[in-house]
Each structure stands twice: as C-alpha cells, then as structure tokens.
N, C-alpha and C positions, 0 to 999 in steps of 0.2 A: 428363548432369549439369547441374541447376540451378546458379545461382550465388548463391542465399543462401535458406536454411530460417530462419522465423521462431518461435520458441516463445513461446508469450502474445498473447493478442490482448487484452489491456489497452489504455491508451492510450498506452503505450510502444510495444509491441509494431504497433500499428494505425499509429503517425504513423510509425513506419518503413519500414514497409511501404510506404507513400505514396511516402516519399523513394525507394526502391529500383525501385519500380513505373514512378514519373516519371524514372529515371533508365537505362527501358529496359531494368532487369536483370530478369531470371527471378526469385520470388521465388513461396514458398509458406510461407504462416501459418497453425501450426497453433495451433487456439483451441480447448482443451475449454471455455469457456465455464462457468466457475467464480469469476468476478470477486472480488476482496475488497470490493467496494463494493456488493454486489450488497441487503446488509441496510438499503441509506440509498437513498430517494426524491427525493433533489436532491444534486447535486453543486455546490458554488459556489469561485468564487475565478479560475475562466477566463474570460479577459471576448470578450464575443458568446457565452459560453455558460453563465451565472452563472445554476445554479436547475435545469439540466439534468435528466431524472434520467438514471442510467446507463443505462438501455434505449434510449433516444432518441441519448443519444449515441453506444453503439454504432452501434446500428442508420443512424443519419447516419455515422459513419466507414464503416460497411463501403459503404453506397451510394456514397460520393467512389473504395473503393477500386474499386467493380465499373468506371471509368473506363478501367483500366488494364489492357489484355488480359495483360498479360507475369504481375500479381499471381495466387496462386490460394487459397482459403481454403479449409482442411479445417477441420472441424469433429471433430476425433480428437484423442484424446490421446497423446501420445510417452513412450515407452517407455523408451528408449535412445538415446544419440546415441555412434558412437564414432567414431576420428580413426585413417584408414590414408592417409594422403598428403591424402585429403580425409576430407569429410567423412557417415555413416551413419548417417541418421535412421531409427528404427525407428517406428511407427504400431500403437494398440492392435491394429489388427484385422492385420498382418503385415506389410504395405507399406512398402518401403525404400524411402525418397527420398536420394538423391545429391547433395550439393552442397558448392561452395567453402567457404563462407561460414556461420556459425549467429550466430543473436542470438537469444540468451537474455531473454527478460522476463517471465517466469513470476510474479515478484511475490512478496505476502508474504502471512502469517496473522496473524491477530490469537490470542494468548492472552489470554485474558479472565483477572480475578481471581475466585476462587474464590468466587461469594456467590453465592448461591439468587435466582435468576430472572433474572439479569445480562443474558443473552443476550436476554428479553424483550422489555428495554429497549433494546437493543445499537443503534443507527443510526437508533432514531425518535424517543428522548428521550436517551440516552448516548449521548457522540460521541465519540472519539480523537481530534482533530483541531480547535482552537479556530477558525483561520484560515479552514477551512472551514464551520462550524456555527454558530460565535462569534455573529454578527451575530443569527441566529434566537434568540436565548437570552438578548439585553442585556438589563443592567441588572433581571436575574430573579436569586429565591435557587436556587441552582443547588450541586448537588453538584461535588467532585472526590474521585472514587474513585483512589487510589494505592496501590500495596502494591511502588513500584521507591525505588531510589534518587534518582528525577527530581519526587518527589513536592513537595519543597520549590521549586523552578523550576519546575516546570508551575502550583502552583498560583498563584505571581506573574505566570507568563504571561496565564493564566485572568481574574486581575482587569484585567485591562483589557473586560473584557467586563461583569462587574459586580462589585462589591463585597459581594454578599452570600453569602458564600461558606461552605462546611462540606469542610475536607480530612478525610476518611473513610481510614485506615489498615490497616481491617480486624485488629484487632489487632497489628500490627506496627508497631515504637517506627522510625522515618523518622525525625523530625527531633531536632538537637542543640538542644539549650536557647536557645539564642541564636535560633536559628529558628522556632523556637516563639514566642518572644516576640514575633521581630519578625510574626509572621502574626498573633497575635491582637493586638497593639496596633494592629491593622488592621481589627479586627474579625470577622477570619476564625476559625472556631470550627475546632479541632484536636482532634477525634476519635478516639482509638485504639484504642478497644473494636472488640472482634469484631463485624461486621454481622451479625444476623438473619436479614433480610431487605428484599428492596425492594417496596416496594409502591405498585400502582400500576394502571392499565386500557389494554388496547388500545395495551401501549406506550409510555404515556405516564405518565411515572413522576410521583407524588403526594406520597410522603416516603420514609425509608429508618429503617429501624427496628435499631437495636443488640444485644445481647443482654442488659443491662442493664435494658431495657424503656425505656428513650430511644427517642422516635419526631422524628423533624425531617423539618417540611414541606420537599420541595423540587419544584421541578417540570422538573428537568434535570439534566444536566451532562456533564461530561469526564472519563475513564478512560484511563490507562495501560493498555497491553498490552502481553504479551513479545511482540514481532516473531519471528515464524517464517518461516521460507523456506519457500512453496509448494513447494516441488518439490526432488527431489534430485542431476536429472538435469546440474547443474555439479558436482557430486561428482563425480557420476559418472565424468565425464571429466577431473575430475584439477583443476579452477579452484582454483584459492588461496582465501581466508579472508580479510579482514578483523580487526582486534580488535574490531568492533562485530560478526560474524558475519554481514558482507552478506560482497560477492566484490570482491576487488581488482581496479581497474584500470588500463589508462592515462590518459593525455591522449585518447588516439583510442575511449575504451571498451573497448579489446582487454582480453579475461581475459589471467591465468598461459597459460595455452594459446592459441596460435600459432593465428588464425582463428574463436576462439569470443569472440563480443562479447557483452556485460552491458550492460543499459539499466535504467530504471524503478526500482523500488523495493527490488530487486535489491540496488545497491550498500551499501544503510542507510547512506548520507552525506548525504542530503538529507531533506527535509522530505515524508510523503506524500500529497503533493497531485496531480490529475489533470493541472492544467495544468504540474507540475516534470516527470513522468513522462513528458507526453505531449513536449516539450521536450528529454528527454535520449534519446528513443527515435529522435526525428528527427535529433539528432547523432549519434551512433553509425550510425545508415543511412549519414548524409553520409558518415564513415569510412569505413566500408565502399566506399560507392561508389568512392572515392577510392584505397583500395588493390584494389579489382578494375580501374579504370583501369590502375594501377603495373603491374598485373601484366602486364597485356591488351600496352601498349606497347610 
C-alpha cells in the first residue's frame, strides 16, 4: 500500500505531488492528460512564469517531479476509487492501486453559451478569465459574452481592462434597469438580441453579428461559462456539494469523506487561475503530509 493516490495532474494535482514526493511519501499521479487550459497558448498571472504556455509548463513540472524516486506518474484514467478501511483506486486498463491517502484534482469544464462558432474563438480571442488574458486585450473594443446572472459584475470587472465594451446577452433580459443604465452611461453598449453569429478567422474573432442583422466590430473578449466538474469520481465516493456545486472542505482540504482530499478548481471558491490552483494543491499535500505523520507516530 502506497500512501497517497493523486487524481489530476493539473497544477494542483502536479504541485502536490512535489510536496508529497519531497516529503518521502510514496505517491502515484494519475493524469489522463485532458487539461481545461489546453484550448489557450499562454498562461499568465504566475510570476517567473507569466506567458507560459501549458505544455511547457507541464512538461517543466513533471521534469522537477522526475527528482523524486518515491513519485510515480501514470498516464491512465481512473475509473473508480472506493473506501474499505483504505483506500481502491481503480485504472482504465484494470489495475488497482492501494493507498491511504486520495487527492482529488480532476478540475472543471467549461460550458460555453450556446452561439454558432463559440468554441472557435474559445482561448485565442474569448477568454473566461480577465486577470489572466485582461492585459493582452487593453484598452481594445472587446466583447463580453454573458447569458448567467454575473453578467452585470463581470462586465464592471471587464472595464478595467478597456472601456469599449458591448455586453452580448444572447437574447436573455440579465440586467434590471438601474443596471442598465448605469452600464451604458458608461458607454457600454447592452445588447440583448439573440446572437447570429461570430465572426471572425483563425480564431481571432472580427465582430459578432445579432440576428437582427446588427453586426459590431470587436476584436475580443470575455465569456461566462457554466462550471462543470470534470469528473464524477468524488460522487462517487460519497464527497459533499457545495451551494456553488464545487465539494466542500475543511481548513486541511479534507472532503465529507475521512482521507479523500480536494484541491484546485475543484472547490469553485476561488478564482481559476494556475497560480491559485497550483497554491491550494500544495496546501492540501502539506495536510496530508501532516496527518500521515499523525498517523505514522
């Protein structure tokens, strides 16, 4: 028996591992290598590594983990984990791994809104994420595609990035009148009509057209998405819920369930960013480590 299975090899999943690896314990990460970031060619906001893209930085974390003989990296995806005193990881191709310990970092989905070529544009000119992308896009007329309830605060978030701005509703009435107002006495143009379509090359999105036959040049911007959980397998085993539909924790990361820990993106309490992820994956290792001490004593 190992003493901690890793699920995700994100940058949750990866800095934990590190922590677990330099902490002597036994650890095995399994990574089907299905990133959420995988649609975007720079990553920014972690500094010494601001502009990254994700293949470079994986490909640099797993090199720091190849350091560590105790680490092991499967490239499989997990099946099943169940809980009989410990813990039974199951691997697509049959193999049961044994261990005290799981951390969970499987990560999230992005749901796109529903508009004709969305995904096109998805990570090379529409970005979910200001903080990350923000700086590439200043001070440009830039859409904000919304169809949640956060459409009114994201797109005030949005304008600190530029002020020429078009919130896009997709036909769906978002804001009360009062917020209406205050966005276009701002000069943000509020949009509700059903989108068309986008259009645009290579990508790189041109304008966005209504079905009204409204065409408005833009040459970017920011999209809400419904958060999805990649994977089902903290169901599985019984982890609690959230009200925002991440998994509840503690202070230490431990799920509802006694020895299955939650990192990364996971939680939906934070912001998702590489460098927050990669930061809460290496608290939760430290936990861990910490209660395999407790134990060990």
């Amino acid at each position: 028996m190992i003493d901690a299975v890793i699920i995700g090899g994100g940058p949750a999943g990866l800095s934990a591992a590190l922590v677990l690896g330099r902490a002597k314990r036994e650890v095995v990460l399994f990574d089907e290598d299905q990133p959420r970031n995988q649609v975007t060619a720079h990553s920014h906001g972690f500094i010494t590594q601001d502009g990254v893209s994700p293949a470079t930085f994986k490909e640099t974390a797993l090199g720091d983990l190849k350091k560590y003989p105790r680490i092991q990296v499967e490239n499989q995806r997990v099946t099943s984990v169940k809980k009989g005193g410990s813990f039974f990881i199951v691997e697509a191709e049959g193999k049961t791994v044994k261990a005290r310990k799981v951390l969970l970092a499987t990560g999230l989905t992005d749901g796109l809104p529903d508009v004709k070529d969305v995904h096109s544009f998805y990570g090379k000119s529409l970005f979910p994420c200001p903080f990350c992308d923000g700086w590439e896009l200043r001070d440009q007329p830039l859409l904000v595609l919304a169809e949640s309830d956060h459409a009114y605060m994201f797109t005030k978030i949005i304008s600190n990035w530029s002020k020429d701005l078009v919130l896009a509703t997709n036909g769906k009435n978002l804001l009360t009148a009062e917020q209406e107002k205050e966005l276009t006495s701002r000069g943000i143009r509020v949009m509700d009509e059903k989108i068309d379509s986008l259009i645009g090359e290579k990508g790189k999105l041109k304008s966005i057209r209504f079905e009204t036959g409204v065409e408005l040049e833009r040459v970017g911007g920011f999209v809400t998405s419904q958060l999805q959980q990649a994977s089902s397998l903290a169901d599985q085993i019984g982890c609690k819920k959230n009200e925002q539909g991440g998994y509840e924790v503690d202070e230490s990361s431990q799920s509802s369930v006694e020895g299955v820990y939650v990192a990364g993106d996971m939680t939906m309490n934070q912001a998702q960013q590489i460098v927050l992820a990669a930061a809460n994956g290496s608290m939760a290792a430290s936990r861990m480590v910490a209660a395999l001490a407790f134990e060990d004593f």
